[in-house]
C-alpha positions in Angstrom: 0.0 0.0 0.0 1.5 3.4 -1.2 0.8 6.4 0.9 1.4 9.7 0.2 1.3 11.7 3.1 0.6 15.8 2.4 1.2 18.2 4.9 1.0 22.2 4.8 3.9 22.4 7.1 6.5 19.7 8.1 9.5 19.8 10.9 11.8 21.3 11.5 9.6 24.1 10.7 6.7 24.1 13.5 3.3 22.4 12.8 1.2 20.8 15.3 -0.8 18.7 12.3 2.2 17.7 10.6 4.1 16.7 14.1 0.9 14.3 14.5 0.8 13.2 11.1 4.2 12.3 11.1 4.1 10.6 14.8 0.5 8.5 13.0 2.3 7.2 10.1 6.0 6.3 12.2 3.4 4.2 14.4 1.2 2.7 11.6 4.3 1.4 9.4 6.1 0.0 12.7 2.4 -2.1 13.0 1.5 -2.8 9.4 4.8 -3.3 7.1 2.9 -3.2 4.2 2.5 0.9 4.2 5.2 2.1 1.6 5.3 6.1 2.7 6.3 9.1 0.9 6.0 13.0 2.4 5.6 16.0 0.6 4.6 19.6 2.3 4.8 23.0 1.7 6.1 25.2 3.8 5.5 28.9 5.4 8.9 29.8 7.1 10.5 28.3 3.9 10.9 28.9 0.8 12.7 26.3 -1.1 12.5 23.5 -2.8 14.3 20.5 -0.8 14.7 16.4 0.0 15.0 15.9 3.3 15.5 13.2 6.0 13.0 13.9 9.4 13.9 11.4 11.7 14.1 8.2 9.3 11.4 9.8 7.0 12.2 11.0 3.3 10.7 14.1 2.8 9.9 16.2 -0.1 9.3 20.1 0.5 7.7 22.3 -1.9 8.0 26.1 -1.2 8.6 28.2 -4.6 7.1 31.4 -4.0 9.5 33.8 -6.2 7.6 37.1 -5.0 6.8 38.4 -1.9 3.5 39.8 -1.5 2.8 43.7 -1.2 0.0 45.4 1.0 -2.7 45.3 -1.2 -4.5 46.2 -4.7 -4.1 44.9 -8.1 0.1 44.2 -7.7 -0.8 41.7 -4.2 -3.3 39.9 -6.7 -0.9 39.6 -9.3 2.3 38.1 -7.0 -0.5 36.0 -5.0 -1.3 34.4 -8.5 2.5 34.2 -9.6 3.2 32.1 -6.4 0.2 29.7 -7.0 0.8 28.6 -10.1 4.6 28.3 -9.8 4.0 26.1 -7.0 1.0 23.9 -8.4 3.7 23.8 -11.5 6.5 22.4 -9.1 3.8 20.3 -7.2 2.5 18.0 -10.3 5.8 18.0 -11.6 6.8 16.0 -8.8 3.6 14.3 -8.7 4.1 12.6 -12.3 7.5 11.7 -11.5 6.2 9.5 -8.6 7.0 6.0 -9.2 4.7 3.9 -8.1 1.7 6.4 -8.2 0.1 6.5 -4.6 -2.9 4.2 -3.5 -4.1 6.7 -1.7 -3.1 10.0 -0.5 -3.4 12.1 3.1 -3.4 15.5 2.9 -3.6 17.5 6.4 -3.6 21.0 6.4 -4.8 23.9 3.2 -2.1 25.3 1.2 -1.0 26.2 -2.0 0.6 22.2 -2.1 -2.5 20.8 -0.9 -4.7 22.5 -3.6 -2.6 21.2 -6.1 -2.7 17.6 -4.7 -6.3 17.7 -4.5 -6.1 18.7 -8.4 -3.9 15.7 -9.3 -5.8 13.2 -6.9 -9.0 14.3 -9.0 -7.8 13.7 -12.5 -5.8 10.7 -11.5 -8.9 9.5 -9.7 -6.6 8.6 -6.5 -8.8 8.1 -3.6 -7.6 10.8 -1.1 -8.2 11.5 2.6 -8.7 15.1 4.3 -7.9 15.5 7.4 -9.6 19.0 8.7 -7.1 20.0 11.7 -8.3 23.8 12.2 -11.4 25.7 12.3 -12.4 26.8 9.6 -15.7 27.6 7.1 -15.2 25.1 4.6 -13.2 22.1 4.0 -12.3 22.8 0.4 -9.3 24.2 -0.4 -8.2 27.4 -1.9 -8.4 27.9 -5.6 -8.0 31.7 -7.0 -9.2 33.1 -10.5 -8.9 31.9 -12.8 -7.1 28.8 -12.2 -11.0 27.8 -11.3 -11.1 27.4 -14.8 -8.8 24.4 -15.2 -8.2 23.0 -11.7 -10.6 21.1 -9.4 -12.1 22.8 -6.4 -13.9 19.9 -5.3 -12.7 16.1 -4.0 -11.4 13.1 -5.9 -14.4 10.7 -6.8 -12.8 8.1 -4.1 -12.7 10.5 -1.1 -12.9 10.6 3.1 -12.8 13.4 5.6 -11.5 13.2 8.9 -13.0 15.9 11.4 -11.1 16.3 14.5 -14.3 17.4 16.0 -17.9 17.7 15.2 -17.5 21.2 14.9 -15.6 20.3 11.7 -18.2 17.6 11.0 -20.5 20.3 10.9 -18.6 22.7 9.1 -18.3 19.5 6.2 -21.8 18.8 6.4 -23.2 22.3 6.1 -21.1 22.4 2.6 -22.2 19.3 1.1 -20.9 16.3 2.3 -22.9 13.5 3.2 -22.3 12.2 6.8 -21.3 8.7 5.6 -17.7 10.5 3.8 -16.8 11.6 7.1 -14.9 10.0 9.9 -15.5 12.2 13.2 -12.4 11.3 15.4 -10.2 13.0 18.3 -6.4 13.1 17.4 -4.9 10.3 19.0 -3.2 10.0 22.4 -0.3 7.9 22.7 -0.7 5.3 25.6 3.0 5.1 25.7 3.9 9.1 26.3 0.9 10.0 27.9 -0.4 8.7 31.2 -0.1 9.9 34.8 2.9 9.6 36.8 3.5 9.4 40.5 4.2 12.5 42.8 8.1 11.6 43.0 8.1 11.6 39.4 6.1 15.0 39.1 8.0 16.6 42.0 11.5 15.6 39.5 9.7 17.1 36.6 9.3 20.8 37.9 12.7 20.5 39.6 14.0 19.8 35.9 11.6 22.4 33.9 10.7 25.1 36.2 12.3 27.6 38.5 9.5 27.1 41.4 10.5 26.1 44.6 8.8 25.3 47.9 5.0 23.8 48.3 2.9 25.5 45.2 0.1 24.5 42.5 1.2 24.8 39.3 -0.6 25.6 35.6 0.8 25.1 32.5 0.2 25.7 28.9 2.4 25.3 26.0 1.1 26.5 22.7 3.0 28.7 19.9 3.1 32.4 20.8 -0.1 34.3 19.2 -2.8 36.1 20.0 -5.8 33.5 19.1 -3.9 31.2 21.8 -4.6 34.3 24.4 -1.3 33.5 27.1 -1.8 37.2 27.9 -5.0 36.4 29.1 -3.1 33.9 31.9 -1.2 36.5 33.0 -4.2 38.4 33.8 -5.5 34.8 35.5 -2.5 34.0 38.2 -1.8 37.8 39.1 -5.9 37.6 40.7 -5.0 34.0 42.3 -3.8 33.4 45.7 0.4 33.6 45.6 0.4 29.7 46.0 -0.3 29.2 41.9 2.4 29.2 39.9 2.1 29.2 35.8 4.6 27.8 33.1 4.3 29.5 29.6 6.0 27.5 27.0 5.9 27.5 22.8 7.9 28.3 19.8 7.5 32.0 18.4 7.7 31.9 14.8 10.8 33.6 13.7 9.2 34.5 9.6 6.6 34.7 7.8 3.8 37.4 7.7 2.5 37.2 11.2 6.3 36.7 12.4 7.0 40.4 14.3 3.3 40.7 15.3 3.8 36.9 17.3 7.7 38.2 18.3 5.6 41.6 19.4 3.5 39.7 21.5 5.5 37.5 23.0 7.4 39.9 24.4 4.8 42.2 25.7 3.7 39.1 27.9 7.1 39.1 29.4 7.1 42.8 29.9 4.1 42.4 31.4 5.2 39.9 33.8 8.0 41.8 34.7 6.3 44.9 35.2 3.7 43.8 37.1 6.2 42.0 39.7 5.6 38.3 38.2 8.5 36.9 37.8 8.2 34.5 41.3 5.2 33.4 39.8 5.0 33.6 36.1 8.1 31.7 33.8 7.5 32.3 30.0 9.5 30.2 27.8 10.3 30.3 24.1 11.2 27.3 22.1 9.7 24.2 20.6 8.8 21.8 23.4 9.9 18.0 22.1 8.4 16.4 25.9 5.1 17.7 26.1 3.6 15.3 28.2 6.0 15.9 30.8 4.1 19.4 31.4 1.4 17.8 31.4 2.6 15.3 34.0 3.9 17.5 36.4 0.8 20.4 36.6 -2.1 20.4 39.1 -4.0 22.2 36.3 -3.1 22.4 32.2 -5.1 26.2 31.0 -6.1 26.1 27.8 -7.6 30.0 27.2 -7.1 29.6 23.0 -9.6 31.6 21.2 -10.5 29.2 18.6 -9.6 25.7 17.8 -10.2 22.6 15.5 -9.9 20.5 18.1 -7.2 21.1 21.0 -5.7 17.6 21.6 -3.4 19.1 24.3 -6.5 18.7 26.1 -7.2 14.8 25.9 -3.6 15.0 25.9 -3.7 16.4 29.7 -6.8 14.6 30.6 -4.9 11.0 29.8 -1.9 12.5 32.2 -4.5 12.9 34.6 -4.6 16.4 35.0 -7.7 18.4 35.0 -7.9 21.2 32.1 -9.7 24.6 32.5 -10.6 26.3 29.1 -13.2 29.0 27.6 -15.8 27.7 26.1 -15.5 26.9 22.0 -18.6 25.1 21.1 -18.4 21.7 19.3 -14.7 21.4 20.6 -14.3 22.2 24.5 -17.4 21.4 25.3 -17.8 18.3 23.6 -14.4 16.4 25.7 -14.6 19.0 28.8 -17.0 17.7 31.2 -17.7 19.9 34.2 -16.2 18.7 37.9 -15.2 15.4 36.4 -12.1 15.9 34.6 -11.8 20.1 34.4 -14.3 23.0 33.8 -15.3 25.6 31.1 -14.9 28.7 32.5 -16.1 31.8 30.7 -13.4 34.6 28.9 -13.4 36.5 32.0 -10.5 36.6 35.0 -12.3 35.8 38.1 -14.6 33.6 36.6 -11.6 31.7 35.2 -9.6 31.5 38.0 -12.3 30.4 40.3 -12.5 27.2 38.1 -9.0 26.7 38.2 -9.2 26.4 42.2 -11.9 23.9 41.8 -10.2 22.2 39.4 -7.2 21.4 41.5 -9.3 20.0 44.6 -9.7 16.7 41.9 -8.5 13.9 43.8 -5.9 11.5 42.6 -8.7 9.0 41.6 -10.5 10.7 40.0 -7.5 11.6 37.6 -6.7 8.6 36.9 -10.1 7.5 36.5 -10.8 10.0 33.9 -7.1 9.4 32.2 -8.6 5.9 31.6 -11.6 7.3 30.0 -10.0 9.1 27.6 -7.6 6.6 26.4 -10.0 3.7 26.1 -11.6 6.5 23.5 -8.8 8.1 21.5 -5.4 5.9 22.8 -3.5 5.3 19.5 -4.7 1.4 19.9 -8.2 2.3 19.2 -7.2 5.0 16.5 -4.6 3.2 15.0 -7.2 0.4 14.0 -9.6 2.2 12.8 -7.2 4.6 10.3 -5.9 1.2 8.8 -9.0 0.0 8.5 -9.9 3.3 6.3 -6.8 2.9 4.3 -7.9 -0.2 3.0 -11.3 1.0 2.0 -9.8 3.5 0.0 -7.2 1.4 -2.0 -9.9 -0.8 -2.7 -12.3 1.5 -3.8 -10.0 2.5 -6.3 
């Protein structure tokens, strides 16, 4: 079976759909030999065109934008249809070149690359699977004028989507596909990286990771640096909690790109903030990409997760299989639907006190019912259950071809 796996983004450069896509497929080709895989992405903070080796995978990156894109008008039109159609071009040259063809292709993520897969899958009649990883209004992809003309906007013939949430089902569903094309699953959770750990353990952890000392509750949240994940908004949080609470800010900042000085911007107003506001005992922001998640996971009372929107926010099953409680603002369809008040955190509304006073709640849980509710979640989204099931749609889609 010959999968091609497409991603919008790959590592190094950061992608939280392309770190899972790559962590699903290293799993599902250690447990069923018979998957032959090939990457290709695209890239943002890139802009080459490169074969690469990620950590025993071959990789094929296309990024060929040749002009950068002005403010706006009739000349940012013009470059933004320059850089599609040099690289669709680059994308189906690559794509005929293939040998063998795919079975079936992946795509996660929407970018110029993806667009272009989508195009080939069509008129190759490959059957293709879309993973929908962020919100968004609709799960087709992004075709300008007038390459509307010639390229397909719409889905292979031989097609699957796979919402993270049934927000996303929704979202599918209110656009035309039927129910029966769509797979409505969590991300996985690894059994094997994610599961609680005993207070000696934890106590190491923060010893290793944090700059806290004494008898203290501590909150976490790692996520990149930008406003729709709202870490200011923590800041605001511990400064109206008792002195007791501690919280751990962690996440890369991306160095380039469009949005790259308005994320840098923010960043470091958070730790201006912190400083001014006499945080720093209480308040340690870090910058970097974080390879051992789960291990802030492990050691917190409490994992925050304040993000403004979301397609699903897996850190969240990812905490509640640690065994640690999470407290979040409410996105419907996606918090709501895997946050369950008082038994494994709260939803708290977008407002300090309100927030905080769940946060308190949340870490009376007992150490029962953590684990209790860690065992929940995994007997729903470990990667044993998922792991099944997305080999099981892999073989329906080769067939059906």
């Amino acid at each position: 079976m010959n999968v091609l796996l497409v991603s919008s983004k790959y590592m190094p450069e950061y992608s939280g759909s392309g770190f899972r896509a790559h962590n699903e497929y290293r799993r599902l080709c250690e447990k069923y030999p018979d998957i032959k895989l090939k990457v290709l992405c695209g890239a943002e903070t890139f802009n080459n065109i490169e074969d690469y080796d990620y950590e025993g995978v071959k990789v094929s990156r296309i990024a060929a934008k040749p002009l950068s894109l002005p403010g706006g008008g009739i000349m940012r039109r013009l470059a933004l249809l320059r850089n599609f159609q040099k690289e669709v071009s680059a994308v189906h040259a690559y794509l005929k070149k293939l040998d063998p063809q795919p079975d079936v292709i992946h795509i996660f993520g929407k970018n110029y690359v993806t667009s272009a897969v989508i195009d080939y899958a069509s008129k190759q009649n490959i059957p293709t699977i879309i993973e929908l990883c962020n919100d968004m209004v609709s799960p087709y992809h992004f075709v300008p004028f007038p390459h509307r003309l010639w390229m397909e906007t719409k889905f292979p013939p031989h097609f699957n989507i796979v919402a993270i949430s049934d927000h996303l089902r929704d979202v599918s569903m209110k656009n035309g596909v039927p129910d029966e094309k769509i797979w409505c699953r969590p991300n996985p959770v690894d059994e094997k990286k994610f599961f609680p750990v005993s207070d000696a353990e934890k106590a190491a952890m923060r010893k290793e990771f944090t700059k806290f000392t004494g008898d203290y509750k501590l909150l976490t949240y790692v996520a990149k640096y930008k406003r729709t994940k709202n870490q200011e908004f923590l800041v605001d949080v511990v400064k109206s909690l008792p002195e007791e609470y501690k919280l751990y800010l962690g996440g890369p900042i991306v160095d380039s790109g469009p949005k790259a000085k308005e994320d840098r911007d923010f960043y470091e107003n958070i730790v201006r903030r912190v400083k001014e506001e006499g945080l720093e005992n209480r308040v340690q922001v870090e910058s970097g990409f974080v390879k051992n998640v789960e291990k802030f996971y492990q050691m917190a009372d409490v994992y925050l997760f304040p993000s403004i929107y979301e397609g699903l926010g897996t850190p969240m099953l990812e905490s509640i299989a640690c065994g640690t409680p999470v407290v979040s603002i409410l996105i419907k369809g996606v918090t709501d639907f895997w946050i369950k008040n008082g038994e494994n955190g709260f939803i708290a509304e977008h407002e300090v006190e309100n927030f905080a006073s769940k946060v308190v709640k949340a870490t009376g849980f007992s150490k029962e019912k953590r684990e209790n509710e860690s065992r929940k979640i995994l007997n729903i989204a470990g990667t044993n259950v998922i792991d099944r099931e997305y080999y099981a749609l892999l073989e329906k889609m080769t067939e059906s071809r």
